[in-house]
GUKOLZA-383878 format. One line per 5 residues: number of its first residue (from 1); for each residue x, y, z of N, C-alpha, C. Coordinates in Angstrom, 1 decimal. Layout:
BEGIN
NUM = X Y Z X Y Z X Y Z; ...
***
This chain:
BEGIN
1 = 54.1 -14.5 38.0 53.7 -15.9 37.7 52.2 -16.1 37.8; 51.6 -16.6 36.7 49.7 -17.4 36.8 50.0 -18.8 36.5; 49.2 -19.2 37.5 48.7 -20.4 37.0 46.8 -20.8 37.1; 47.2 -21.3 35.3 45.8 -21.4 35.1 45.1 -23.1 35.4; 44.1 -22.7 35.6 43.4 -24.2 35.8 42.0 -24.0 34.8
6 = 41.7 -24.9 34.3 40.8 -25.4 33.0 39.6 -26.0 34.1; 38.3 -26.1 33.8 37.6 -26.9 34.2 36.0 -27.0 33.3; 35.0 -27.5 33.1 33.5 -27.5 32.8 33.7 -28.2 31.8; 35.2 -28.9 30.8 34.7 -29.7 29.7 34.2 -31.0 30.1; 33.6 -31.7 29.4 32.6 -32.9 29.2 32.4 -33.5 27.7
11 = 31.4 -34.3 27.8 30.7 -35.2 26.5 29.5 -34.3 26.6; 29.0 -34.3 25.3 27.8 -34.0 25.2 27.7 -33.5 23.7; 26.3 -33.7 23.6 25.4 -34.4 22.1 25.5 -32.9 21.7; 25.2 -33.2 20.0 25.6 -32.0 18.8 24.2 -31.2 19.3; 24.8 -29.7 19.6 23.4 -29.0 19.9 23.1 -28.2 21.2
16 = 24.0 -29.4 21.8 23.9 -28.7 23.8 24.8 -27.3 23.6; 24.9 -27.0 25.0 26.0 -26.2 25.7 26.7 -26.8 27.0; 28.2 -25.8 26.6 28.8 -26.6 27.7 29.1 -24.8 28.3; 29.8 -24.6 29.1 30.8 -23.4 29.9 31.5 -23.5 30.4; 33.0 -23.6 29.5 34.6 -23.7 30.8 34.6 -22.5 31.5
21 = 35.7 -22.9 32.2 35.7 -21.5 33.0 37.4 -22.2 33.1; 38.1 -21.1 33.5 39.8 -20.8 33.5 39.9 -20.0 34.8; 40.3 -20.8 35.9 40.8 -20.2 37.3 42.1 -19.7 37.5; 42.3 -18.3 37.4 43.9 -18.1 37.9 44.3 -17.7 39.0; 44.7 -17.9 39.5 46.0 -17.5 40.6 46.3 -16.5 40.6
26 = 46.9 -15.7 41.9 48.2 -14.5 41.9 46.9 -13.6 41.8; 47.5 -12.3 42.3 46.4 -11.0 42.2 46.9 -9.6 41.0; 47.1 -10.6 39.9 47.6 -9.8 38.8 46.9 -10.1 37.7; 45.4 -11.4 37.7 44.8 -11.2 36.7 44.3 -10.6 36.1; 43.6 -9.2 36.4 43.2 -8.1 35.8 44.5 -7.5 34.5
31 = 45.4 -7.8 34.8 46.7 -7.1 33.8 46.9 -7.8 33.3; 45.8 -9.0 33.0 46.5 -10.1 31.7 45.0 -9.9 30.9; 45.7 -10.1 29.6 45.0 -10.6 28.5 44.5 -11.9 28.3; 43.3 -12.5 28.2 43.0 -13.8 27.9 42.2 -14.3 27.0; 43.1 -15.7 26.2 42.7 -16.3 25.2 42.4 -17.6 25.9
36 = 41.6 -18.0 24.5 41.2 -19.7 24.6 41.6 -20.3 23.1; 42.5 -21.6 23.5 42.5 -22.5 22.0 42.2 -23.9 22.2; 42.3 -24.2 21.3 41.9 -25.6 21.1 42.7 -26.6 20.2; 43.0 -27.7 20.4 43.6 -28.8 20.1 42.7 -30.2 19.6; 42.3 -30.4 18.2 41.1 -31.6 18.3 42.7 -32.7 18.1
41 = 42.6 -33.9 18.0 42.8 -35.2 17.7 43.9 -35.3 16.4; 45.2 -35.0 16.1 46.0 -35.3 15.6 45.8 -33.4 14.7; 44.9 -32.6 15.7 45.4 -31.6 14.6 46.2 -30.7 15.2; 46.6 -29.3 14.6 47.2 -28.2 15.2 46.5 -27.8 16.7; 47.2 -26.5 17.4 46.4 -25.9 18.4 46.1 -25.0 17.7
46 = 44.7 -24.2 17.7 43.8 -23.2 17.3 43.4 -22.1 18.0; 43.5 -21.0 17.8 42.6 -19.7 18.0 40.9 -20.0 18.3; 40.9 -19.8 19.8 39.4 -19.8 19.6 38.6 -17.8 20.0; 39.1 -18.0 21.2 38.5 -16.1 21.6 39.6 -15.7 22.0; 40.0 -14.3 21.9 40.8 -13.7 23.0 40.0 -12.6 23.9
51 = 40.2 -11.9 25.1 39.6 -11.1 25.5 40.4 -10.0 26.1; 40.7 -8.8 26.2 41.6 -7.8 26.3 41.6 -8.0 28.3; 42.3 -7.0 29.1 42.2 -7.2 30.0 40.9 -6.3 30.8; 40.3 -5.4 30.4 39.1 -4.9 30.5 37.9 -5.5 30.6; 37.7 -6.6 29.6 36.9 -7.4 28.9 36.2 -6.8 28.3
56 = 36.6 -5.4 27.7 35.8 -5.0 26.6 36.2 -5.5 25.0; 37.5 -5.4 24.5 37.8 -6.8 23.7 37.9 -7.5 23.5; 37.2 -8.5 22.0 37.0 -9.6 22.3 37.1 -9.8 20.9; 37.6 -11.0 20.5 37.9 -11.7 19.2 37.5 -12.5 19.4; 37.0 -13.1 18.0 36.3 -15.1 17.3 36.9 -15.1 16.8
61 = 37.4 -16.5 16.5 37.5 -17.2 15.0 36.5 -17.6 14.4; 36.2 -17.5 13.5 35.0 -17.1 12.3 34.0 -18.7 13.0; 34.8 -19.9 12.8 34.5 -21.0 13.0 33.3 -20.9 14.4; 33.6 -19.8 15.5 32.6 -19.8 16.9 31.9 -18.6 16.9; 32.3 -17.7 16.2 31.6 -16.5 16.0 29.8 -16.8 16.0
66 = 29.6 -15.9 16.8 28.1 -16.2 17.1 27.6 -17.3 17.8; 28.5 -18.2 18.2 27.9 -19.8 19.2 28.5 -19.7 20.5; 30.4 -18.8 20.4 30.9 -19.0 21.8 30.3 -17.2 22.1; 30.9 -17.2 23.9 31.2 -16.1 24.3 31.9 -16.2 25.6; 32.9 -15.3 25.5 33.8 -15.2 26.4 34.2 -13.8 27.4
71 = 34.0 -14.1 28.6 33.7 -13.1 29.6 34.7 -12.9 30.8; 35.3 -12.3 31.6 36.2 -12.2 32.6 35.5 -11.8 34.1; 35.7 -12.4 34.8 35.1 -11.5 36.1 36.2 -11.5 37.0; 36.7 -10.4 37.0 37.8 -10.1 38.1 38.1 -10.0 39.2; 36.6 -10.5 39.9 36.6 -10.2 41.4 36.8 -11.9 41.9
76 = 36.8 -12.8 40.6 36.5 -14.4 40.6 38.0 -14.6 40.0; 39.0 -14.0 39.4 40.0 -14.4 38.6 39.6 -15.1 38.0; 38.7 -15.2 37.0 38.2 -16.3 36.0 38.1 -16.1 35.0; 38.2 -17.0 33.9 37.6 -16.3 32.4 36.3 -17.7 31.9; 35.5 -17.3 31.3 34.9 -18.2 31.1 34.8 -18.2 29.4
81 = 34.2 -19.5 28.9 34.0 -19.8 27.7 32.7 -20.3 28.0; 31.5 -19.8 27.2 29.7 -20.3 27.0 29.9 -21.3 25.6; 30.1 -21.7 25.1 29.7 -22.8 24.1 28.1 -23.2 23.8; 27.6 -22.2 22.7 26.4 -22.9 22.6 26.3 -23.5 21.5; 25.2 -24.0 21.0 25.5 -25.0 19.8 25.9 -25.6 18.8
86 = 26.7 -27.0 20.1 28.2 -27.6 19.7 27.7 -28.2 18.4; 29.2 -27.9 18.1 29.2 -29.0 17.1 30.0 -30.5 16.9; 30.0 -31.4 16.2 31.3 -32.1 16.5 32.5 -32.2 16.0; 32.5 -30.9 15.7 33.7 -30.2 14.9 34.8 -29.3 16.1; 33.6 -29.1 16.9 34.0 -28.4 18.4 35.2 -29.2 19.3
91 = 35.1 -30.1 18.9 35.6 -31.6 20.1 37.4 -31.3 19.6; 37.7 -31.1 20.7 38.9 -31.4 21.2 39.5 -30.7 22.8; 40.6 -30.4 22.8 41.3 -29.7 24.3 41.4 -28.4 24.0; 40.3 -28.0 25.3 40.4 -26.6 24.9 41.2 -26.0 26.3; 42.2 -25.4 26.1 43.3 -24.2 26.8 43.0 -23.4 26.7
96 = 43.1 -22.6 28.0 43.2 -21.0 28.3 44.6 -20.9 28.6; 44.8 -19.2 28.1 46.1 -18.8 27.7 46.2 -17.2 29.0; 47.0 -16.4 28.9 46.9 -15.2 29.6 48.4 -14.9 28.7; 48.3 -13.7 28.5 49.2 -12.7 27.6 49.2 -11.6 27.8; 50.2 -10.9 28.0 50.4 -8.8 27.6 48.9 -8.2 26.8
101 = 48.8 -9.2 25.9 47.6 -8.2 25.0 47.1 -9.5 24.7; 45.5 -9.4 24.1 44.9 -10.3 23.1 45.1 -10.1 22.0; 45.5 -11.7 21.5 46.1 -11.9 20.0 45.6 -12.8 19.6; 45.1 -13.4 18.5 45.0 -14.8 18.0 46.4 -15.4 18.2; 47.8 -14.7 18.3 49.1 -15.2 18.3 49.4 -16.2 19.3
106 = 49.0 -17.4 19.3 49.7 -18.0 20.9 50.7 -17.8 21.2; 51.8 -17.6 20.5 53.3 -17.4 21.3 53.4 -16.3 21.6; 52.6 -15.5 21.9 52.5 -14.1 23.0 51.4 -14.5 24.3; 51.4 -15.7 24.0 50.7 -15.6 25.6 51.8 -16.5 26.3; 51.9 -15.9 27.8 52.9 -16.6 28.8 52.4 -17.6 29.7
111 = 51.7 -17.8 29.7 50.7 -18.8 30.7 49.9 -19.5 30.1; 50.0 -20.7 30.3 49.1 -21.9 29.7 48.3 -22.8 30.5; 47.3 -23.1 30.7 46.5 -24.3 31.6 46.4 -25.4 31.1; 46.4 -26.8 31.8 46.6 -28.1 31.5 45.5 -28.7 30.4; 44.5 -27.5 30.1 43.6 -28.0 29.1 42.4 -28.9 30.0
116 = 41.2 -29.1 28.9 40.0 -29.7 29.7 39.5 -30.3 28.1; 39.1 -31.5 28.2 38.9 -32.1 27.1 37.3 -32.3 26.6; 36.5 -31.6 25.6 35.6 -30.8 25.1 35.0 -32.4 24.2; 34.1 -33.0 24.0 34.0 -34.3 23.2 32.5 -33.8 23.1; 32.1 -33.8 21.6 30.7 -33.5 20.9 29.9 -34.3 20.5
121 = 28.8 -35.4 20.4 29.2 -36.4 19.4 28.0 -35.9 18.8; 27.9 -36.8 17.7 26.9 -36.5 16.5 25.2 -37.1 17.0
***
């Protein structure tokens, strides 16, 4: 069993940076795989990074490629998300995931966090 916790979303202007970070539990995070998605305002949930449990793999969706980066520190059970310049396209709830492997697939991840709500404005 993990349980994730979400934290660092906020408001903030087109251009800033923000950094979530995803705290888990239990002393089995190194054997998980970790993603992040996102949910804006009446749309689907989204693929944002995944990261293998190494943290040598790492996937974007085209859409953050080159603005996010996503990192693991093991000794912290943490995963982090850097967000650099937002957009207000960026805005909605963003969730961290933990899974067997990294996938853009969310139904292979088994663990989900309450989400932290990301707001960009123009």
């Amino acid at each position: 069993q993990v349980q994730l916790v979400e934290s660092g979303g906020g408001l903030v202007q087109a251009g800033a940076s923000l950094r979530l970070s995803c705290a888990a539990s239990g002393r089995t995070f190194s054997t998980y795989a970790m993603g992040w998605f996102r949910q804006g305002s009446g749309k689907e949930r989204e693929f944002v990074v995944s990261i293998g449990r190494s943290g040598v793999t790492t996937t974007y969706a085209d859409s953050v490629k080159g603005r996010f980066t996503i990192s693991r520190d093991t000794a912290k059970n943490t995963v982090y998300l850097q967000m650099n310049s937002l957009k207000p396209e960026d805005t909605a709830v963003y969730y961290c995931a933990a899974g067997p492997i990294p996938t853009i697939n969310q139904r292979l991840y088994n663990y989900w966090g309450q989400g932290t709500q990301v707001t960009v404005s123009s």
